[in-house]
C-alpha positions in Angstrom: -0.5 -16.2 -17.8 -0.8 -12.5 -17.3 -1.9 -12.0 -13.6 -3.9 -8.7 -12.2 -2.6 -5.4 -11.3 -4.9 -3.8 -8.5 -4.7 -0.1 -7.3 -5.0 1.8 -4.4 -4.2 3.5 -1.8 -3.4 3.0 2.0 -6.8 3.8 3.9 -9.4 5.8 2.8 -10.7 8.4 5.5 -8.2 10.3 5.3 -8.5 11.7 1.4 -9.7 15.6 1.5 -10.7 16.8 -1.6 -12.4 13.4 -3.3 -15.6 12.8 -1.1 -18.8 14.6 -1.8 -19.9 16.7 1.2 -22.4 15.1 2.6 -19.6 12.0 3.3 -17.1 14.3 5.3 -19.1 15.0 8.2 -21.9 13.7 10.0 -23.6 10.1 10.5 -22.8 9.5 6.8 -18.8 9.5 6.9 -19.0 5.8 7.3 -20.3 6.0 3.2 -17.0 6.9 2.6 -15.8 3.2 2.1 -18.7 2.7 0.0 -17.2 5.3 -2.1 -13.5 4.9 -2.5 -14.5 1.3 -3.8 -16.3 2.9 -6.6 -13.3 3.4 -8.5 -10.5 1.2 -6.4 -10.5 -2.6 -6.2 -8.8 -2.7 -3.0 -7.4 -0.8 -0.4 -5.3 -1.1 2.8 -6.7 -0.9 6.4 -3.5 1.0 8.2 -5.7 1.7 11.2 -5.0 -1.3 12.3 -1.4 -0.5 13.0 -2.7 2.5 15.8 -5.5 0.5 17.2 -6.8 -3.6 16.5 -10.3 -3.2 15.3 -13.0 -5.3 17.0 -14.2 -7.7 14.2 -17.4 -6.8 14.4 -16.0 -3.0 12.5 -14.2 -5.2 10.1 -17.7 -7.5 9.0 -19.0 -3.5 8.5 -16.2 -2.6 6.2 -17.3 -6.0 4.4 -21.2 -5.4 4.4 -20.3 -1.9 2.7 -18.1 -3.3 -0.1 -18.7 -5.2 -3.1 -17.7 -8.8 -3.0 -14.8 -8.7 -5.7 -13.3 -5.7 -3.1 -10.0 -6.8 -1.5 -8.5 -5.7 2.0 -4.6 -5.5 3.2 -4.3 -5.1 6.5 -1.4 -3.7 8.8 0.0 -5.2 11.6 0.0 -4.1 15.1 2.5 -2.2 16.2 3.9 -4.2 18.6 3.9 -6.9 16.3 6.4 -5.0 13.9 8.6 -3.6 17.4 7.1 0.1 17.5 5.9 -0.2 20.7 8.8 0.1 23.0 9.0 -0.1 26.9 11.4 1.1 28.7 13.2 2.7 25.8 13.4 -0.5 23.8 11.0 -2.0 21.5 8.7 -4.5 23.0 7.3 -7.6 21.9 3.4 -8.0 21.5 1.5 -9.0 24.1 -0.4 -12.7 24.3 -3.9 -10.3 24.7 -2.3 -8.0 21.4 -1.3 -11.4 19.4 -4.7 -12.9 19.8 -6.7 -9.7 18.9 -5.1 -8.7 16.0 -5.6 -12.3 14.7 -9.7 -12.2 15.4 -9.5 -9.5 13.5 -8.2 -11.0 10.5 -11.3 -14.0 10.8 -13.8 -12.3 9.1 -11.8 -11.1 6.0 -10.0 -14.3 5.9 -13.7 -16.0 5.7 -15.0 -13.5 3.3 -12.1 -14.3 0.9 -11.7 -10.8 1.0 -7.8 -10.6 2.4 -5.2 -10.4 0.5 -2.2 -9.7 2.8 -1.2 -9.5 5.7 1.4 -6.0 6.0 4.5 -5.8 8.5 6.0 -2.5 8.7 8.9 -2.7 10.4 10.4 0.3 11.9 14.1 1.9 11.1 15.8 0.6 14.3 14.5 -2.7 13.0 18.3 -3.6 11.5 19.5 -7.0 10.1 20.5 -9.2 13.1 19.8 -12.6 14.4 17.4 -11.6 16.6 15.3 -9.6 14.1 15.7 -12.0 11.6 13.9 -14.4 14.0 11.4 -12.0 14.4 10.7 -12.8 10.8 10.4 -16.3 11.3 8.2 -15.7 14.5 5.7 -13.2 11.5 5.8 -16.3 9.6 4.7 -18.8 12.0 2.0 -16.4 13.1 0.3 -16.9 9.2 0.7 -20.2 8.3 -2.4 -19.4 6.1 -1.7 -15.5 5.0 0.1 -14.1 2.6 2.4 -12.3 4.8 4.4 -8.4 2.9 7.5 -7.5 4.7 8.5 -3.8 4.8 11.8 -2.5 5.8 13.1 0.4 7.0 16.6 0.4 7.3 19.4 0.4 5.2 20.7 -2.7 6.5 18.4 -5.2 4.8 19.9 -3.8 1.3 23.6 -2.3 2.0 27.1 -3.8 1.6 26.1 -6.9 -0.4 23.2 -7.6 2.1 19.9 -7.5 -0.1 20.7 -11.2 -2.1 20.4 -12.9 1.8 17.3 -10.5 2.2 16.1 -11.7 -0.6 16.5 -15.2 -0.2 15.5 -15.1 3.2 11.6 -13.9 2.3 12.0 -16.2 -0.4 12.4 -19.0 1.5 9.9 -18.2 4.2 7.5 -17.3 1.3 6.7 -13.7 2.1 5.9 -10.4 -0.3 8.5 -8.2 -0.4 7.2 -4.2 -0.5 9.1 -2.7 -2.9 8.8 1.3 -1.9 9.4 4.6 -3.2 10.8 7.1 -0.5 12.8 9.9 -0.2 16.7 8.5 -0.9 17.7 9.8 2.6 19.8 8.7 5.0 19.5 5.0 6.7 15.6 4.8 7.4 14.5 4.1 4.0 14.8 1.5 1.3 16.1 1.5 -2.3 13.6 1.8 -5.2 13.6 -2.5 -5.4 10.7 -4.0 -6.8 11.8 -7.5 -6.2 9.2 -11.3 -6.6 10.2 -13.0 -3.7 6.4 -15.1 -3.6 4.4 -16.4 -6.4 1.3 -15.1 -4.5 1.6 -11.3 -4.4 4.3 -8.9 -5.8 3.3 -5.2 -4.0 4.8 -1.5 -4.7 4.0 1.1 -2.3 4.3 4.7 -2.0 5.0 7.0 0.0 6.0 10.7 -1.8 9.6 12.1 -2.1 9.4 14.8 0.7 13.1 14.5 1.6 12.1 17.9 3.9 9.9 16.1 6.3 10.5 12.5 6.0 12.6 12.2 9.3 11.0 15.6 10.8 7.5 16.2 10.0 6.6 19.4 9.6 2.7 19.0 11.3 1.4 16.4 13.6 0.0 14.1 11.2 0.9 11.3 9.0 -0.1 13.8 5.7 2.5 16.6 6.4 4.7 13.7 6.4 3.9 12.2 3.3 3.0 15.7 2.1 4.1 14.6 -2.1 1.8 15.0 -5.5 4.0 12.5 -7.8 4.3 13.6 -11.5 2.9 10.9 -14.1 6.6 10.6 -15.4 7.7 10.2 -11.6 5.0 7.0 -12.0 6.2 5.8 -14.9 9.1 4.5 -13.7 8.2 2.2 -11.9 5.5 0.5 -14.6 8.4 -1.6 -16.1 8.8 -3.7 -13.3 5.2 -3.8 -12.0 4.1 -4.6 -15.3 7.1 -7.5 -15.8 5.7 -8.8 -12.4 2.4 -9.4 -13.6 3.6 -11.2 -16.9 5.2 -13.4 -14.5 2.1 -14.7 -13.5 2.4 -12.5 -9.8 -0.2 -10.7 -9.2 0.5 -7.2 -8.1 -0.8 -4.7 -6.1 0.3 -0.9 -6.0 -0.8 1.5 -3.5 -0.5 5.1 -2.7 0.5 6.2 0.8 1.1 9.8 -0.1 -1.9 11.0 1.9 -2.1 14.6 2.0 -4.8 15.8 0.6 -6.0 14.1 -2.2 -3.0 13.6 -3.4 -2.7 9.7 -3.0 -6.4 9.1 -4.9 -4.9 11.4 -7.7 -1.6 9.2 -8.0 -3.9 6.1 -7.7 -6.1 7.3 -10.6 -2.3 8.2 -12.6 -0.9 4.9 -11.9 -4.5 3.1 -13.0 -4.5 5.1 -16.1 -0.1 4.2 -16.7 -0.8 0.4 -16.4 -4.5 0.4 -19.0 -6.3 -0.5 -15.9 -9.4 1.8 -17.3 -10.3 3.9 -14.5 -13.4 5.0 -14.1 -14.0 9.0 -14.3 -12.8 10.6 -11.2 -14.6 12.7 -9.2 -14.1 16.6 -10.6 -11.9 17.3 -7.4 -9.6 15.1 -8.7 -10.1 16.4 -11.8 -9.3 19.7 -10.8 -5.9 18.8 -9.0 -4.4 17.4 -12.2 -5.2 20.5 -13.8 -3.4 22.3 -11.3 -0.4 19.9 -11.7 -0.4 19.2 -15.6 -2.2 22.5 -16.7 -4.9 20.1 -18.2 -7.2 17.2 -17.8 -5.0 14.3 -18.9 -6.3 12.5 -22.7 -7.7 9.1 -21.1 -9.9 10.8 -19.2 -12.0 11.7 -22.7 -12.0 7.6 -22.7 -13.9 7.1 -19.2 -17.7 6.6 -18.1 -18.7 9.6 -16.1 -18.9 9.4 -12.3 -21.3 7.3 -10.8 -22.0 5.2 -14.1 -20.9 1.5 -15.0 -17.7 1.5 -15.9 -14.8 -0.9 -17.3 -13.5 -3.6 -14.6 -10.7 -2.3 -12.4 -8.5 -4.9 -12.4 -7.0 -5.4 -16.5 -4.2 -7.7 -16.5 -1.0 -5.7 -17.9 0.3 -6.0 -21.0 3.6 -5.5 -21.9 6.5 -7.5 -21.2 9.6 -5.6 -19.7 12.3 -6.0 -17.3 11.7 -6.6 -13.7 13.3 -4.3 -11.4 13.6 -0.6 -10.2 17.5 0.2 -9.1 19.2 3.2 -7.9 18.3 6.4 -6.4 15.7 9.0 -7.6 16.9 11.9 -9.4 
């Protein structure tokens, strides 16, 4: 059977360009959730990675959603070795461990989570020891669904990725496929790979091979400062699409958050995969004008902003070849 395809992107304050005013500043801002899951079934919390939120915030980010909405959340930092001390990465603390865990409780008892996210860093290479910091992630979530990010070339190279592979296979956790800049040894290879029954997820994070390694501002945007092409998209619905006729479910999400460039490429990739978007808001709107020279034909097909509209969630369709390999042009 055909599982779901859900879209979105990773957080959603940070999207200039796709609120209405009165959300952007003020007492209000906190609408903004509200918002976003207008048109997106889920989204991913990634301020979770900078600071653990008290589970009392998360119950608010539930109270403000509809009940079929669904949450990813980051890890910790310390959790995936980012915090280091004394020049070398640092385990979590005891204090770090159990807070980040309370606040999973009250999307875990919702039924609203859907996976747990570990981004680990470049210097995070395939050894032992970081392989049995793996197992250690595991352990942590005997009841999660646990997504495992990589960094470094390591996991992948020199005939490594079928032991990578197995490896998440046998501790049954998602492998994040991801498209980056090709660049270097801190990225990974355009794999979208089914290492779990329980979740198959492609993330996003722009082709800026210019600021990738040195960001060009002091934010996470300049970083991820990329407006993907619909063809740029396309390439990847193949394998998401072969992953759902699997029976996987699968979520995509856009991290390219300048602007409102990662709603824009959410709304693309919805539209790619026959999800039936809803209208987006006329910022949006007015970006892919700017990029295409023209409101793309399936938006004629959508209920205008603000109206009922066609679920967000449409199983795909099509049954094609699993698998994204080699490096962007």
């Amino acid at each position: 059977m055909t599982a779901e395809i859900l879209v979105g992107t990773c957080n959603w304050a940070d999207h200039a360009e796709f609120y209405p005013p009165d959300l952007v500043t003020g007492r209000r801002q906190r609408e903004k959730l509200t918002y976003y899951a207008q048109f997106f079934p889920i989204v991913e919390i990634d301020t979770s990675f900078y600071g653990i939120p008290r589970p009392s915030v998360v119950d608010g980010w539930i109270a403000r959603t509809p009940e079929s909405f669904a949450f990813n959340i980051k890890a910790f930092r310390s959790l995936t070795r980012h915090e280091r001390e004394g020049g070398a990465p640092r385990p979590p603390t005891d204090e770090e461990v159990r807070d980040f865990l309370a606040a999973l409780v009250p999307l875990r008892e919702s039924g609203r989570l859907r996976a747990v996210h570990y981004q680990f860093p470049p210097w995070f290479t395939n050894r032992p020891e970081a392989r049995d910091v793996l197992l250690e992630t595991r352990d942590r979530h005997p009841d999660d669904i646990v997504a495992i990010e990589f960094r470094h070339r390591s996991w992948f190279d020199d005939g490594a990725w079928p032991a990578t592979e197995d490896l998440l296979r046998e501790l049954d956790c998602v492998y994040v496929g991801v498209d980056a800049p090709q660049l270097g040894s801190g990225t990974a290879p355009p794999i979208l790979a089914v290492t779990s029954q329980k979740l198959c997820i492609a993330r996003f994070h722009g082709r800026n091979r210019s600021t990738w390694y040195r960001p060009s501002g002091p934010t996470s945007g300049d970083r991820f400062n990329y407006l993907y092409s619909p063809d740029e998209l396309r390439e990847w619905a193949p394998a998401i699409r072969a992953a759902a006729n699997q029976g996987v479910p699968v979520h995509v999400l856009l991290n390219n958050n300048r602007s409102n460039y990662a709603v824009v490429n959410a709304f693309d990739f919805a539209a790619l995969l026959d999800l039936h978007p809803r209208r987006p808001p006329q910022p949006v709107l007015d970006r892919m004008v700017e990029r295409d020279g023209a409101v793309p034909a399936w938006v004629d097909g959508t209920s205008r902003e603000g109206e009922p509209g066609a679920d967000l969630a449409v199983p795909a369709q099509a049954v094609l070849d699993l698998g994204v390999d080699g490096d962007h042009p």
